[in-house]
C-alpha positions in Angstrom: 85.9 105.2 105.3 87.2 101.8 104.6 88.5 99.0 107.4 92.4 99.2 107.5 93.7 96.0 107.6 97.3 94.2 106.8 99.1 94.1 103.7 99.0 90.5 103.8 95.3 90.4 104.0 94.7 92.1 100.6 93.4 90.2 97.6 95.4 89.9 94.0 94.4 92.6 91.8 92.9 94.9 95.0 94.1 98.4 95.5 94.9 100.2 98.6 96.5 102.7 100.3 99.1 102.9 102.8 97.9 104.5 106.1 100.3 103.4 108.2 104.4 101.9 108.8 104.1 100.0 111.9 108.0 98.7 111.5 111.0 100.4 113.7 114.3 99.9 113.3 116.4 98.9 110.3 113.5 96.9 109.0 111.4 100.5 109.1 113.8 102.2 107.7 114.1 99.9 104.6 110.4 100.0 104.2 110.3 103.4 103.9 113.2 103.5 101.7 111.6 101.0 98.8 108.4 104.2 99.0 106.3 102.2 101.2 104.9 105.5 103.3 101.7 106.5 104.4 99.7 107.8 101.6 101.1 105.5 98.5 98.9 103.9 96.6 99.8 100.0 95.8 98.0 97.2 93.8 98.8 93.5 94.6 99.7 92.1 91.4 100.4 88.6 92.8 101.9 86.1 94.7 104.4 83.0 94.6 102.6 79.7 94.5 103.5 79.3 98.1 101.9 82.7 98.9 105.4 84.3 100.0 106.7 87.0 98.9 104.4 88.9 97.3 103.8 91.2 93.9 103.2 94.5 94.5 102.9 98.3 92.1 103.4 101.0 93.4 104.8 104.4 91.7 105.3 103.0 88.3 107.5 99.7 89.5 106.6 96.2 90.7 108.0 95.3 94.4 108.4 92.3 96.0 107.7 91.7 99.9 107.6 88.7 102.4 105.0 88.6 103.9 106.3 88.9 107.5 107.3 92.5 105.7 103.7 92.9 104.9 102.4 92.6 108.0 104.5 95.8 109.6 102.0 97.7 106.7 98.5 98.6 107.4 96.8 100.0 104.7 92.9 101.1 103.6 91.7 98.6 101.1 89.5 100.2 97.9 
């Protein structure tokens, strides 16, 4: 079993998957709406020079997140 860490602390180009959604509220709710839920499968694809937001795939489609939206996401690095 892998270490589950923060979205944010993922590498470009490393896979993951979602294990957990640690965001409540509307903020949780609009995660889970974009198909950030346990189980999904993303790559990091990139990130703004700055390092915020973030490129992610997931499902066929790139997504973007800040990354104080990242870090509500705990995932299971590959």
């Amino acid at each position: 079993m892998q270490a589950r860490i923060p979205m944010r602390q993922m590498k470009d180009h490393q896979s993951a998957t979602i294990t957990a959604v640690k965001a409540n509220g509307e903020m949780g709710r609009r995660l889970r709406d974009m198909g950030l839920i346990p189980g999904t499968k993303i790559t990091i694809q990139g990130r703004a020079p700055l390092k915020d937001p973030v490129a992610l795939r997931l499902m066929g489609f790139t997504l973007t997140l800040r990354n104080s939206e990242a870090d509500f996401i705990e995932v299971e690095a590959e």
